[in-house]
C-alpha positions in Angstrom: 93.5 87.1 120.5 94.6 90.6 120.1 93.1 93.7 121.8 90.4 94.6 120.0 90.6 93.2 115.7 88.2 90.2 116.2 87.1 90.2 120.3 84.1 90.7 118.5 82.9 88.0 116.1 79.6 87.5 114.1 79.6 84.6 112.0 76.9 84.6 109.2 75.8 81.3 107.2 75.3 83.0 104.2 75.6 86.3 102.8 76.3 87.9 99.5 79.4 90.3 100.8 80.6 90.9 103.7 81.9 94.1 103.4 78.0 95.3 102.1 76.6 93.7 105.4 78.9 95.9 106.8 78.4 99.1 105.0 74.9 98.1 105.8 75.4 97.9 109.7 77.3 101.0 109.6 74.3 102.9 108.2 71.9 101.9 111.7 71.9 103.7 114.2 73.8 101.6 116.6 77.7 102.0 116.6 79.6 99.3 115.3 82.7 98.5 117.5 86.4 98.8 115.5 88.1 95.7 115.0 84.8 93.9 114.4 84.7 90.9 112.0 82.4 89.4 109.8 82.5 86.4 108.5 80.7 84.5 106.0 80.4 80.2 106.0 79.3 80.9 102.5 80.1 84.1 100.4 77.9 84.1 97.4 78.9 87.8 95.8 82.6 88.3 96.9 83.8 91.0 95.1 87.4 91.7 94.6 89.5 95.0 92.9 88.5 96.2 89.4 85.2 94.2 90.2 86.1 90.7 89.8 84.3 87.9 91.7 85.8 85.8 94.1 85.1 82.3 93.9 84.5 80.8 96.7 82.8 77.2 98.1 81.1 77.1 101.1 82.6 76.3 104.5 86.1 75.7 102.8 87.6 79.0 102.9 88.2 81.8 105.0 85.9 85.7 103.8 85.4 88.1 106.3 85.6 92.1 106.2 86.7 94.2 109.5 86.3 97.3 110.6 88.9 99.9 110.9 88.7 103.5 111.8 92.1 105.1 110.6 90.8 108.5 111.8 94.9 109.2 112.6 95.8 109.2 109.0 95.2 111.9 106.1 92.2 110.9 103.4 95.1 111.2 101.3 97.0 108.5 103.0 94.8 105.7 102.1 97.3 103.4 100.6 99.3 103.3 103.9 96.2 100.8 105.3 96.8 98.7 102.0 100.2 98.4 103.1 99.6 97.6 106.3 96.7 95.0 105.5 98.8 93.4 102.7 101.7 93.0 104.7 99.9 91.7 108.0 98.4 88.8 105.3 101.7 88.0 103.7 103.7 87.6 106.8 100.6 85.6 108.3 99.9 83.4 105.4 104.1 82.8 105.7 103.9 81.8 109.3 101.3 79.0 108.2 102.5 77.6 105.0 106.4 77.7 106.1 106.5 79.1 102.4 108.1 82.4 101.0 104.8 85.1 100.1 104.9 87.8 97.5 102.4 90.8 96.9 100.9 91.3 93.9 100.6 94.7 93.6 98.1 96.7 95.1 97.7 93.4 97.9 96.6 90.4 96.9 99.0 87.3 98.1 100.8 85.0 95.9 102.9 81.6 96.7 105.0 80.3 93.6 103.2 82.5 91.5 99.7 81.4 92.3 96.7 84.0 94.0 96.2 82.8 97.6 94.1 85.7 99.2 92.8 88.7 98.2 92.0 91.8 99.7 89.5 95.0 99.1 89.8 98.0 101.2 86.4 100.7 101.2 87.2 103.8 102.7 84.4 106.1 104.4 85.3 109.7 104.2 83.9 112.7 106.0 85.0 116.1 104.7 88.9 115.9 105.5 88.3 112.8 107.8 88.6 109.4 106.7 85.9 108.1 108.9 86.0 104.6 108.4 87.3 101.6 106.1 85.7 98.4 105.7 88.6 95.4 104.6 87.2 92.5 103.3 89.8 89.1 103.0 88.9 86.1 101.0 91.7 83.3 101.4 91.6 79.8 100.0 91.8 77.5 103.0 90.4 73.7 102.4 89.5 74.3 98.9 90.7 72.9 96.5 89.1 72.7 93.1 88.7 75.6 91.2 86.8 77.0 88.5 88.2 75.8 85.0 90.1 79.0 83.5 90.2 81.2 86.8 92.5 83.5 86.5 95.3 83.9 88.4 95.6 80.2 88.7 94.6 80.1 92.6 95.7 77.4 94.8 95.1 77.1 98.7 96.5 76.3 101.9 95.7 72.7 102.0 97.6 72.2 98.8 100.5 73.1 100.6 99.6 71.6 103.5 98.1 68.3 102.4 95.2 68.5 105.0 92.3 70.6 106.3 92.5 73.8 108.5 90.4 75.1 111.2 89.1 78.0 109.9 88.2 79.3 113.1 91.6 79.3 114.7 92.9 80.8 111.6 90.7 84.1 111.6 92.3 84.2 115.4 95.8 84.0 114.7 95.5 86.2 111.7 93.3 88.8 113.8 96.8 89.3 115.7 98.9 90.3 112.7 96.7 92.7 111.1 96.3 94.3 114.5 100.0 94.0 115.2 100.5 96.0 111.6 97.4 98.3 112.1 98.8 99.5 115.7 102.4 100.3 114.2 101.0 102.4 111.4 99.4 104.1 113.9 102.1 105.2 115.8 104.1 105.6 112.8 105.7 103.0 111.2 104.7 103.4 107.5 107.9 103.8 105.9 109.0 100.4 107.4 105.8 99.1 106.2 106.9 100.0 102.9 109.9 99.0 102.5 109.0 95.9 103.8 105.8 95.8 100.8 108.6 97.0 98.1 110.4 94.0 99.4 107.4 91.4 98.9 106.1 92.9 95.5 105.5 90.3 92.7 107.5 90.6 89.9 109.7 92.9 91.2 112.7 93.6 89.3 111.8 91.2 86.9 110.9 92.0 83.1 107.3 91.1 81.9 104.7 92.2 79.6 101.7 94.5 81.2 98.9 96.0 79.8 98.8 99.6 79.3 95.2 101.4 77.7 95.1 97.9 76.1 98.3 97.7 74.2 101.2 95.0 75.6 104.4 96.5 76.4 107.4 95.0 78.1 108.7 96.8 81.3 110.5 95.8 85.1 109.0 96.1 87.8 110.5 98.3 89.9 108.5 99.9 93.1 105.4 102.1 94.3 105.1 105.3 95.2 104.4 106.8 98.8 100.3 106.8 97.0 100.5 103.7 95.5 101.1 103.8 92.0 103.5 101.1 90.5 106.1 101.7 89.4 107.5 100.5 85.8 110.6 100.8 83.7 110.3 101.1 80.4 114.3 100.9 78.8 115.6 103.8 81.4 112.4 105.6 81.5 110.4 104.9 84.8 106.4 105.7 84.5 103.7 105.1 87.9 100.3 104.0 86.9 97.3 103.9 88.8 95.2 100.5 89.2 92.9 101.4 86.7 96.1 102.2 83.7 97.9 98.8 84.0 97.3 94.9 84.1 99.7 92.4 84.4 99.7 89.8 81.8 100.3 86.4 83.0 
């Protein structure tokens, strides 16, 4: 166990989102401790970017939000803790499955083109101060039947395993790479981060269609900016979209 991302643990049977219990426990009056985890046996509103749900059965996978407080970094920095985050789960998720991970831009983790994990980051600003951010992490562990047509075609660790995980010691060892990443951002090692995330991205330099203010066009993959948009070339003409302006088409 690291130094402080999961020394303190609380473990809830049921809950609809972590991340709200959070938000919700950051609202009393009692201080919440950074590097706090919680983690849901059974998650029945996990929420993922744009909005979509995550699907999750009970007991079989790994959800659980923690607490950061990136007070060292600029509100307008925010994407550097995506980075961070999305990099800490890739290179964890590769130590377990012995398998090469990719990032599908902004963070959720792929394997042979399939969603294994997800992540949602919500930032708490104060004024110029970014306060407080709450990342929540839904991984498919032991599961593995899925809801007919879910997108993204998810698969799990046991199905590249072939048998069940504890999920306990999992949340452990991972606790130690996302602290790992979280303490070199903080004493500066973003670029690295990023070139390392540019590495990792999905798609990357491949051609594919994406959807842009609903109409299909073909463009490659080709980076991020230091903010976060991607970064697509269309025929010799490179445009960066924000999360909201583009979809991938699968």
């Amino acid at each position: 166990m690291g130094l402080f991302v999961g020394q303190n643990v609380i473990t809830l049977p049921s809950v609809d989102s972590t991340n709200e219990y959070l938000k919700a426990e950051l609202s009393k009056s009692t201080p919440v401790v950074e590097g706090t985890v919680i983690m849901a046996v059974e998650q029945v509103a996990g929420r993922g970017q744009k909005g979509a749900v995550w699907h999750s059965e009970a007991g079989k996978n790994l959800t659980f939000s923690v607490l950061f407080n990136p007070v060292f970094l600029h509100p307008g920095n925010q994407f550097r803790l995506t980075v961070a985050i999305s990099l800490a789960l890739a290179r964890w998720l590769e130590s377990v499955l012995q398998h090469p991970v990719s990032i599908k831009w902004p963070n959720d983790s792929y394997v042979d083109g399939r969603k294994i994990a997800g992540i949602l980051v919500e930032n708490m600003l104060k004024g110029q101060t970014w306060k407080s951010a709450i990342v929540g992490i839904g991984i498919n562990v032991n599961q593995t039947d899925f809801p007919v047509g879910a997108a993204r075609r998810p698969c799990s660790i046991k199905q590249f395993l072939h048998r069940d995980s504890n999920i306990p010691e999992l949340l452990s060892d991972l606790c130690n790479y996302l602290e790992q990443e979280y303490l070199a951002l903080k004493s500066g090692g973003h670029e690295a981060q990023l070139a390392q995330y540019k590495q990792r991205l999905y798609r990357l330099g491949e051609t594919h269609p994406f959807l842009i203010d609903g109409v299909q066009v073909t463009g490659i993959l080709c980076g991020v900016t230091e903010t976060g948009k991607l970064m697509i070339d269309f025929n010799g003409h490179v445009a960066a979209f924000d999360i909201k302006e583009v979809e991938f088409v699968f």
